[in-house]
Structures are given as C-alpha cells and as structure tokens.
C-alpha positions in Angstrom: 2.1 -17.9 -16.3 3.9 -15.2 -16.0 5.6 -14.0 -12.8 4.9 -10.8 -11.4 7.3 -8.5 -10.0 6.1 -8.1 -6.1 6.1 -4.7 -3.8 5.2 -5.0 -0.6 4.1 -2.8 2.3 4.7 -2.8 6.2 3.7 -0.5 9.3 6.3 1.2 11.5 6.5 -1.0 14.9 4.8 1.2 18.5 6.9 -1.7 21.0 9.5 -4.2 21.2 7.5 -7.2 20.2 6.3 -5.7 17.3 9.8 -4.8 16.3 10.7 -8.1 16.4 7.6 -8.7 14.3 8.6 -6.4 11.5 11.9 -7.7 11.5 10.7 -11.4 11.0 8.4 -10.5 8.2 11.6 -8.5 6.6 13.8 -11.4 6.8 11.2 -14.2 5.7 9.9 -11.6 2.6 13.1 -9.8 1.3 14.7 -12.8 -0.6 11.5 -12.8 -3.3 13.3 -9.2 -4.4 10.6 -7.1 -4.1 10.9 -3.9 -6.6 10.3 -1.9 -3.3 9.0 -2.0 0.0 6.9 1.2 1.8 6.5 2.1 5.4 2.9 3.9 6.5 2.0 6.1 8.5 -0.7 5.9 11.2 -3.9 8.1 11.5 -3.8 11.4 11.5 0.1 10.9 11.5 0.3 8.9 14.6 3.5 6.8 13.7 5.2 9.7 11.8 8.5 9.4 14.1 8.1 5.9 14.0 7.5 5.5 9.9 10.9 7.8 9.7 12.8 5.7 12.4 11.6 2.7 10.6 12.4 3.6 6.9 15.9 4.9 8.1 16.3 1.3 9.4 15.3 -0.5 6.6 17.2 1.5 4.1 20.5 1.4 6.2 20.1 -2.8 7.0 18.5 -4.6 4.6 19.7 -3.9 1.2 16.1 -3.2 0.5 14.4 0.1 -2.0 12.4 1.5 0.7 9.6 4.0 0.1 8.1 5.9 2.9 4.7 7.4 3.4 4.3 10.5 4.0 1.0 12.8 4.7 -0.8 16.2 4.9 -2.1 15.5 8.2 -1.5 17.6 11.3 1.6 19.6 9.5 2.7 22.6 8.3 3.7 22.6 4.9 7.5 23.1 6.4 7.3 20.3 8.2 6.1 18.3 6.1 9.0 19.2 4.0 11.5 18.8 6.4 10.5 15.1 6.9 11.1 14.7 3.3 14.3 16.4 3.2 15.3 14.1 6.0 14.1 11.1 3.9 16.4 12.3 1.1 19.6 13.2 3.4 19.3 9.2 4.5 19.0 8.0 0.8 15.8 8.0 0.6 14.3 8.6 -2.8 11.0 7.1 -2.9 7.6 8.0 -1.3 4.2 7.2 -1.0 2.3 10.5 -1.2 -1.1 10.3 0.5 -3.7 12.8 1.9 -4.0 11.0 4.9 -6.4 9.6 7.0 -8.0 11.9 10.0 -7.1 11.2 13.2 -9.5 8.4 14.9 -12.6 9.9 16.5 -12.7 13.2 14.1 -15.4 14.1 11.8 -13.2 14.1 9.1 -10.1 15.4 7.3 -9.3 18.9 7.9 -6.2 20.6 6.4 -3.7 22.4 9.0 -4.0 26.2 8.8 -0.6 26.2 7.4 -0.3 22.7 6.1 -0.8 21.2 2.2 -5.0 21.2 1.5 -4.7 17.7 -0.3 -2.0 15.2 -1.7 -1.7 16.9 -5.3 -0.5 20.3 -3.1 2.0 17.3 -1.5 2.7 16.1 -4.5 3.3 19.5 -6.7 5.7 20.7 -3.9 7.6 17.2 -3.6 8.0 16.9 -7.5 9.2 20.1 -7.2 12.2 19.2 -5.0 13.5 16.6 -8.0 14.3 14.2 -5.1 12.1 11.8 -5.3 10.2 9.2 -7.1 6.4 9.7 -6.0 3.7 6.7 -6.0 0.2 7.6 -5.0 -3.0 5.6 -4.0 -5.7 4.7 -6.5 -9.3 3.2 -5.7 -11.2 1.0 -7.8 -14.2 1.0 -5.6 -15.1 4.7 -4.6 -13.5 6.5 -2.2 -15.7 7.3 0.6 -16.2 10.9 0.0 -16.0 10.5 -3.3 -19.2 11.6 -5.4 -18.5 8.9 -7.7 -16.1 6.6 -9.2 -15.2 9.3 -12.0 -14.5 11.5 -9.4 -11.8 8.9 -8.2 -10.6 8.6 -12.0 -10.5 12.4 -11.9 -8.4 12.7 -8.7 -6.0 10.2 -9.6 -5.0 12.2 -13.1 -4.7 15.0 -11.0 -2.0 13.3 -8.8 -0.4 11.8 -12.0 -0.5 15.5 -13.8 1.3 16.9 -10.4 4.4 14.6 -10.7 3.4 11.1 -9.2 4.6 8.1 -11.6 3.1 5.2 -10.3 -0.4 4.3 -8.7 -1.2 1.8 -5.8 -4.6 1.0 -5.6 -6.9 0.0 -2.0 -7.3 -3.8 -2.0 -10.2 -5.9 -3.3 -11.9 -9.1 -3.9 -12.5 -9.8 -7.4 -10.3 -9.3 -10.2 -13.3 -7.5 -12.6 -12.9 -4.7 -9.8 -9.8 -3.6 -10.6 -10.2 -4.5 -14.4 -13.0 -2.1 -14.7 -10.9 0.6 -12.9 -8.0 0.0 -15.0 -10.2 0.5 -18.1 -11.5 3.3 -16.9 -8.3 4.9 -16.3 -7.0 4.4 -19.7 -10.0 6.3 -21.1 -9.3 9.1 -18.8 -5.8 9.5 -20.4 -4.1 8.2 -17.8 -1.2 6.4 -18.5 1.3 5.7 -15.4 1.3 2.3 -14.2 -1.7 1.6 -11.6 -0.6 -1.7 -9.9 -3.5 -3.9 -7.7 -2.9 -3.6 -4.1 -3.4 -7.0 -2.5 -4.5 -8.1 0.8 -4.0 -11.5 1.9 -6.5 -12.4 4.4 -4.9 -13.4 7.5 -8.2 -12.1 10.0 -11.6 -12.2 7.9 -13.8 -10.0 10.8 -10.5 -7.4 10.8 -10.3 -7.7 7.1 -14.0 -6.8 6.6 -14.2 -4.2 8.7 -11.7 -2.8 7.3 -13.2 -3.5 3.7 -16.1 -1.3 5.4 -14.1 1.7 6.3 -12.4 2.5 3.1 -15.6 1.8 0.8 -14.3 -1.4 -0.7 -17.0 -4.1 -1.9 -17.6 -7.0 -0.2 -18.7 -9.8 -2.3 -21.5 -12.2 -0.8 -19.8 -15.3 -1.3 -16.1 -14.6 0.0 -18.1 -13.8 3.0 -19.9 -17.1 2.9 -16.7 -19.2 2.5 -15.3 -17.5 5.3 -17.5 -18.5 7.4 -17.7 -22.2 6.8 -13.8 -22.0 6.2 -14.4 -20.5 10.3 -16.3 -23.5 11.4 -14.4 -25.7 9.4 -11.0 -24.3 10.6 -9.3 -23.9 6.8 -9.7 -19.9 6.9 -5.6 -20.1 6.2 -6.0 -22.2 3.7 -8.7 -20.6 2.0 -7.0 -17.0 2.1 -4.2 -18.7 0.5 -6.6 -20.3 -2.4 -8.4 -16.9 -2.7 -5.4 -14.5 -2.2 -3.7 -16.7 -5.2 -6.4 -16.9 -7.7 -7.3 -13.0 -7.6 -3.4 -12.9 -8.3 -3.4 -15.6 -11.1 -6.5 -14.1 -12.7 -4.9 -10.8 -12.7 -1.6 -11.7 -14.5 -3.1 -13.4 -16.9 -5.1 -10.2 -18.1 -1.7 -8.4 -18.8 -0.8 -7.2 -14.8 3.2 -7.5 -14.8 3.1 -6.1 -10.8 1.5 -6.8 -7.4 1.8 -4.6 -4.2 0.7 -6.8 -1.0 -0.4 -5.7 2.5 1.5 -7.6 4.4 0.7 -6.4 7.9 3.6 -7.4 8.9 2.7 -10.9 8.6 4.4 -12.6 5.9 3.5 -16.3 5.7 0.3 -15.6 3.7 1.8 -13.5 1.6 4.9 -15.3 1.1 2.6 -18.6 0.6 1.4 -16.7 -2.0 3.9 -15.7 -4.0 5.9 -19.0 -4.2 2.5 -20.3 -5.8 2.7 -17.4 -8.8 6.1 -18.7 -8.9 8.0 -16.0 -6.9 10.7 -17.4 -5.0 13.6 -16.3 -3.3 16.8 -14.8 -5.1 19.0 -13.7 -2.3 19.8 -14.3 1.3 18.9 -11.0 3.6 22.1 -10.4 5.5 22.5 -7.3 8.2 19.6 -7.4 9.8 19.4 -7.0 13.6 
C-alpha cells in the first residue's frame, strides 16, 4: 500500500488547559511530517485573535508549514486584509480561504456592509496579493444551502478559477462519497488536487451531530456499530478500524493525500496513521 502524505488540522486554544492540549497533540503528531498543518477559526470569527496568536506560534516553534484560516465573517474587506498581511509579515504563506460559518444563534450568513460577499471575493483579492498559497473547502455531500450537489461542483471551480490551488473537502463515512465527488469534479474541468478530509471518531453523539449540521450522510450501519461498540466499550477501537479502512480504501483508488480533523486530539489519528504506514521522521524540538 501506498503511504499517503498526511495534513492535518487544529483549533486555536480559548484557556490554559487547552493550550496545553494543542501543544500535546503538536508534539505527539509533528514527527509523521505532515505536508502542512492549518489553524481554524471559530463561528462567525470567534477565535480570530486566537487562530492569528496560534498560527504565529506554531510557525515560530515547531518547525512546522502552517496554514491559517481565514474568513469573510464580521469584517470589512480591510480587515480582513490586514489579518492576512500580518500572516504574511510572520512568514506565513499559506491559508485556508473559507466563507465562514454565521455566528451561533443567527439565521444565517450575512455579508458585512463593507466586508467580502463570499470566499471567491476572499479569494480573488488574496490571489491578488501574490503572497500566498490558497486551499479552499470542497463537499462531497451537499452543502446545506446548496440547491444541489452540481451547485457544490460549480462553486468549487469557481474558487479554483479565482486563484485557490488545492481543495479540502468536509469529512465522511464511506469511501464511494468522496469517489463520486472526485468524479464529478473531473468532469466539471476541475483539475487542482481535492484531498478527503478525515475525521477520526473520537465522540460518536458529537461526531453525528456534527455530521448533521454540515449536511454530511450518515450511514445506518456506522451508526449501528457505534452503538454496540458503546455498550460494548470498543468505540476507540472501532474508530480506529473504521477511521483506517475508509483511509486504506481510499489509497488504494489512486488518493496520494489525507487531511485529518484532529480536534486536537491526536491518538486516534496518530493510531491511524502508523497503520497506513505513516510514522515518525523527526523529533519536534522548540516547543514550549
């Protein structure tokens, strides 16, 4: 089997415990060499101070390519500008361009009177500056408020068309899901890499909520086995055998790349990887 190159993806720490946390999962998940590693943002741009405070960190410490999100959400087009020029000054040169999700409670996403209308206007103007290099996120189930799955397809060559160069899709359970997509994709004329975004399972009732939010399928028989796995108390084990054979499956129909959603919890993920055959190449050194 071939072994995948890995990316992987953490949230910004809100106290001291969750530093510590974020820390951890860097030091236990940086010596399998990830190609990169991003930092998100919150809702409605929360954690913004705290995704830039975090990047800076991780850029500065670990010896790691960081990415860092950035979104249209409650900013003026300056200022949204102005956080990526700071990304750049620090040696920043990657980001995850992404609309955004609304802040919690709101009806929905609504553009700042002077702020970017979607992520291709993000992505247009960041192109623009020549700074950076821009990943976006794909869906292989439908958006929410989406009409339809073209309309994803659509959306996405839109973002590739404005300057993005890579793709990260939402997570999901079975391997045909993001086959399909890929396909599709292809036939659309779309040809920047779209790399599977992976979610080891580390809370099932969290992780299917979640599932719910963002539109993605839920397959009647993962939830099944998660349930006995509950009773039986294996649900680790099991999110390891799952997490590893949607991975396994996936490499051996021609994907060279995985981007995991670590949650900054790395032993499922790191689990993981050694069984695809990642393991570590070099000892993390500078961290606080």
């Amino acid at each position: 089997m071939t072994v995948p190159n890995i990316s992987l993806e953490f949230f910004p720490p809100q106290n001291l415990q969750a530093s510590f946390r974020l820390w951890d999962t860097v030091q236990t998940l940086a010596p399998l060499g990830p190609r990169f590693v991003s930092v998100t943002y919150g809702a409605g741009g929360t954690t913004r101070d705290l995704t830039r405070d975090a990047v800076a960190t991780l850029h500065k410490s670990s010896g790691l390519n960081v990415a860092a999100h950035l979104t249209c959400v409650n900013a003026t087009r300056q200022e949204t500008l102005e956080i990526a020029s700071g990304f750049a000054k620090a040696g920043v040169s990657e980001i995850v361009a992404l609309r955004g999700d609304p802040p919690k409670g709101s009806a929905g996403f609504e553009p700042h009177p002077d702020g970017f209308a979607n992520s291709v206007e993000l992505i247009e103007a960041l192109s623009q500056t020549g700074d950076f290099t821009i990943r976006v996120g794909a869906y292989p189930d439908k958006h929410p408020e989406a009409a339809d799955s073209q309309a994803d397809i659509d959306w996405l060559k839109r973002k590739i068309d404005a300057g993005a160069s890579e793709a990260l899709t939402q997570f999901f359970f079975e391997p045909e899901t993001f086959l399909r997509f890929r396909d599709n994709c292809v036939k659309a004329g779309i040809d920047a890499p779209i790399i599977p975004g992976i979610l080891p399972i580390e809370n099932w009732k969290g992780a299917r909520n979640f599932a719910r939010r963002c539109g993605t399928e839920i397959p009647a028989w993962v939830d099944e086995a998660f349930a006995k796995a509950e009773r039986d108390g294996r649900t680790d084990l099991l999110a390891t055998a799952i997490c590893t054979e949607l991975c396994s499956d996936l490499i051996d129909e021609g994907v060279d790349s995985l981007h995991f959603y670590t949650l900054n919890r790395p032993e499922l993920t790191r689990d993981v990887c050694h069984a695809l055959g990642v393991t570590p190449r070099v000892a993390l050194e500078n961290v606080a």
